[in-house]
N, C-alpha and C positions, 0 to 999 in steps of 0.2 A: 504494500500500500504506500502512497506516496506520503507524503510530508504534509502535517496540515497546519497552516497557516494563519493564525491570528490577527485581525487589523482592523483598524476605524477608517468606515466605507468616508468616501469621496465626493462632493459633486458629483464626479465622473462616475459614480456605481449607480447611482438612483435608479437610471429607467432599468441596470440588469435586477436592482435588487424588487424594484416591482412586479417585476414576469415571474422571478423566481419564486416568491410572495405568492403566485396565481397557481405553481405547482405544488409548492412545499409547504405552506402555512395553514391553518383550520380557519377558514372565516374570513371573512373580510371587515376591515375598519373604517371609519366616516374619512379617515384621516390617511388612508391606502392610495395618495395619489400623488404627483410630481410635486407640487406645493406644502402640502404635507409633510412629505420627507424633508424635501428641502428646505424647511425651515427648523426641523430636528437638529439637522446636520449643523445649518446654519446657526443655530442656537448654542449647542454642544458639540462641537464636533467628533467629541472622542465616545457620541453614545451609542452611535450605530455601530456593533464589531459584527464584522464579516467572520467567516471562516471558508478557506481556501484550499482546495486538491487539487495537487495537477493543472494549475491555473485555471479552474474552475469555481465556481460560487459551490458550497456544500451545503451550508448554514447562516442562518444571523441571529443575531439579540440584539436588543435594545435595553440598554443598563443607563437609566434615566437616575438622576441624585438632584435634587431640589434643596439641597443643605439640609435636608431631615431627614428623609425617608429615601430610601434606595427599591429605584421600582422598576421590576423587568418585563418586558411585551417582545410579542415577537419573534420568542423563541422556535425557530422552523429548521427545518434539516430536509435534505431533497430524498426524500423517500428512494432512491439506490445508496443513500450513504448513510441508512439510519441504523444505529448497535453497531455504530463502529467509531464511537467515542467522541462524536462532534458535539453534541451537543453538552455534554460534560468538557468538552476545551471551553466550549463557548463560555458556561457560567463559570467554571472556574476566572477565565481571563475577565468577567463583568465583577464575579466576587473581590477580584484582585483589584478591582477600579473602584468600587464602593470603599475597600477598606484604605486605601491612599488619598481619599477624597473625606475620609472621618465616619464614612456609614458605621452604620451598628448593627441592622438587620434591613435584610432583602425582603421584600415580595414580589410575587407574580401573578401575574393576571390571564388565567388560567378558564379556557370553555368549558363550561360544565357538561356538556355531552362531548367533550374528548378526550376519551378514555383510554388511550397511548397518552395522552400527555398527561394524564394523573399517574400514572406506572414511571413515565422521566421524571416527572416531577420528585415524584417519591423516593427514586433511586437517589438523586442525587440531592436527600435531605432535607426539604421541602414536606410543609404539612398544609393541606386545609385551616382555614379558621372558619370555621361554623357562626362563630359569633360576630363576623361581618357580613356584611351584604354590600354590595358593589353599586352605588348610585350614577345616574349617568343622565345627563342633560346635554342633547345638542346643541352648541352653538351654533349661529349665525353671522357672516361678518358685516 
């Protein structure tokens, strides 16, 4: 297997990292589109990490830090490269950016009918909290 590669996506990645979004992630988001991204990017630069095979896209996360809380979306893997450790480089290298940044604990935002991504979740030490509920309000600009 080749070498996989760690990195905070680019301008230049956006329109690959949305296709790949189209095969590899569960759902789609209000905020899943070039302007979107591009103003993550342009905000934070270092919170989109890519992961790379063989000069390839494999995986991303989004490891967002607001000076409080450390919040991860996004977490996708291209379904020919999944159980083969990308998605544990991914959080490892997001957990390694929360704790240089002063985080204290992560969360994830997690679809409740997808149920491989409660099994990753779980493997790499990740629990439910039941006693949350996840509010959400569309914007408009």
């Amino acid at each position: 297997m080749t070498e996989l590669r760690i990195r905070a996506a680019t301008p230049e990645d956006l329109d690959t990292v949305l296709a790949f979004w189209k095969v590899a992630a569960e759902g789609t988001s209000i905020s899943d589109d070039r302007a979107g991204v591009e103003k993550l990017v342009e905000r934070d630069p270092e919170a989109l990490l890519l992961a790379e095979q063989g000069g390839e896209l494999a995986g991303t996360v989004i490891a967002g830090f607001d000076g409080w809380r450390c919040h991860l979306y996004r977490l996708a893997v291209h379904p020919d490269r999944r159980r083969q450790g990308v998605a544990s480089a991914l959080l490892a290298a997001a957990e390694e950016r929360f704790v240089r940044l002063g985080g204290r604990r992560a969360d994830a935002v997690v679809l409740t009918r997808n149920e491989t991504a409660h099994h990753a979740w779980g493997a790499a030490g990740y629990a439910p909290q039941e006693q949350w509920r996840r509010w959400v309000k569309p914007l408009t600009a």
